[in-house]
C-alpha positions in Angstrom: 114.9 117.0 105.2 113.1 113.5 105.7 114.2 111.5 108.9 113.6 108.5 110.5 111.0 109.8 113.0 108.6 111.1 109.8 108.9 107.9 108.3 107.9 106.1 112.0 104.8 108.8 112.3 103.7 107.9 108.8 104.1 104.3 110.0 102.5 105.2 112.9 99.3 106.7 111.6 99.2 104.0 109.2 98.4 101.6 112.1 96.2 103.9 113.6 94.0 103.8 110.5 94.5 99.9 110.3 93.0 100.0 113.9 90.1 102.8 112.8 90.1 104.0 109.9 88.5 107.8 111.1 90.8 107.9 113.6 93.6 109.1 111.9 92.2 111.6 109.8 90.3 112.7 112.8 93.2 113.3 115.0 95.7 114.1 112.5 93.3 117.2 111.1 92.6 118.1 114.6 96.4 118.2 115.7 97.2 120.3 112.1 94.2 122.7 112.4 95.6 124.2 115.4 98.6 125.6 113.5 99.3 124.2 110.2 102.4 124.6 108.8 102.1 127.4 105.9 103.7 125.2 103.0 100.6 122.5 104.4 97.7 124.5 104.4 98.5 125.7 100.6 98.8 121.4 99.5 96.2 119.8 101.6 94.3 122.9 102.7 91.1 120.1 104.1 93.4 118.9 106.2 94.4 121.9 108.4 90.0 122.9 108.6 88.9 123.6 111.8 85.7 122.3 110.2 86.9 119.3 108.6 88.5 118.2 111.8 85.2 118.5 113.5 83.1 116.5 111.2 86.2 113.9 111.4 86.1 114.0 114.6 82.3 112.8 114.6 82.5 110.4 112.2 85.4 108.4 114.1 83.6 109.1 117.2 80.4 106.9 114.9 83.1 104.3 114.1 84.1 103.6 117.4 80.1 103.0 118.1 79.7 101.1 115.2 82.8 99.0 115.3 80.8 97.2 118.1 77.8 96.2 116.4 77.3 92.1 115.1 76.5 93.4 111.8 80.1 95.3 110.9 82.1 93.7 108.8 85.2 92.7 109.3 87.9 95.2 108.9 89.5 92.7 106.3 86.8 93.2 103.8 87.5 94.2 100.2 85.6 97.8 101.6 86.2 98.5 105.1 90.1 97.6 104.1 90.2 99.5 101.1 88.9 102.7 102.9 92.4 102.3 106.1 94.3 102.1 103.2 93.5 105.5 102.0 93.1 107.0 105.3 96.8 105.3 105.6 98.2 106.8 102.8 96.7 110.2 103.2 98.1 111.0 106.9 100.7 109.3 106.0 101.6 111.8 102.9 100.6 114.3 105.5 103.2 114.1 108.4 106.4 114.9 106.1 108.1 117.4 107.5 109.8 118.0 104.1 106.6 120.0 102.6 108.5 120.5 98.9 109.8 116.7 98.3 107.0 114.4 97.1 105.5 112.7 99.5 104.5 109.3 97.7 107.0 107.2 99.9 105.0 108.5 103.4 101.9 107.5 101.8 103.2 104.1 101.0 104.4 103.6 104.3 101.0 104.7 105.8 99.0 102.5 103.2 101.4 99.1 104.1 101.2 99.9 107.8 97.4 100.3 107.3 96.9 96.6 105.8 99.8 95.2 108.2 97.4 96.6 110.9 94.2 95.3 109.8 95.4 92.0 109.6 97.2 92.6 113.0 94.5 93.1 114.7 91.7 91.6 113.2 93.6 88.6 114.1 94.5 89.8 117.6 90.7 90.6 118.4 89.6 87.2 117.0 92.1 85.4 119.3 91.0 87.1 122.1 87.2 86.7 121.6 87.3 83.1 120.5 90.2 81.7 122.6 90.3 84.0 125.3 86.5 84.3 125.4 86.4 88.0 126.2 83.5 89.4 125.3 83.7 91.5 122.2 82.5 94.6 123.7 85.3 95.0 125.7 88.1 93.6 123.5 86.9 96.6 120.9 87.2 99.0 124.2 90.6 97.9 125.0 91.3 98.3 121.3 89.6 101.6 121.2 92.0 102.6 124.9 95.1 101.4 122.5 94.0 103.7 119.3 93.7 106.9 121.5 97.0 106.1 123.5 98.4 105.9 119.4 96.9 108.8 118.3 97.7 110.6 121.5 101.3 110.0 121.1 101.6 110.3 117.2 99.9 113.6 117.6 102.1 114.8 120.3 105.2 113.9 117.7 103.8 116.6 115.2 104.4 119.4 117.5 
């Protein structure tokens, strides 16, 4: 049976991929390939790798280096936006607890919450960069400190 608290993790991961987009995926495929769930690991069987979580895990640990560079563009892009949407709708397809029902809803919820994100804070970050005048670096470390206190806590929900 789907209840509220699926629908608020799908929401949840789909601001953790509006914030970074590996992030997610990386924690959510971590979480999920310590046990998966047996109806899981026959439907999204990448998700529940012990492999795939590791090379997840890398790739958001690259993001969260390369978030900070000049040259990234912003997370509103056509691209870099197109790419937290998916990572949105995918975990959020992923944390159902009802494995048999479709799960098109979740993945909505995690694709909206993605863009709603983005948007978020993209804006947020600009406002404190331009008008606040912290540096970047550590406005993207105090959003980085936010994503793992997220993902730390939507993680823990799974259990």
């Amino acid at each position: 049976m789907r209840t509220n608290n699926d629908l608020w993790t799908a929401a949840g991961f789909g601001v953790l991929a509006g914030m970074r987009s590996m992030t997610a995926p990386a924690l959510l495929t971590r979480e999920l390939s310590r046990k998966p769930p047996r109806a899981l690991k026959r439907a999204l069987p990448g998700l529940t790798s012990k492999k795939v979580a590791k090379r997840l895990g890398v790739l958001a640990l690259g993001e969260l280096v390369g978030d900070k560079a000049p040259t990234t563009p912003p997370r509103i892009k056509f691209a870099p936006l197109t790419g937290r949407i998916l990572s949105g709708a995918i975990t959020g397809a992923a944390v159902s607890r009802d494995r048999k029902g479709p799960r098109i809803g979740f993945a909505l919820v995690g694709a909206v919450a993605a863009v709603a994100s983005s948007y978020a804070f993209y804006g947020l970050r600009r406002f404190v960069t331009l008008r606040l005048r912290v540096p970047a670096l550590a406005a993207g470390l105090i959003e980085d400190g936010l994503t793992l206190a997220l993902g730390s806590r939507l993680t823990r929900a799974l259990r």
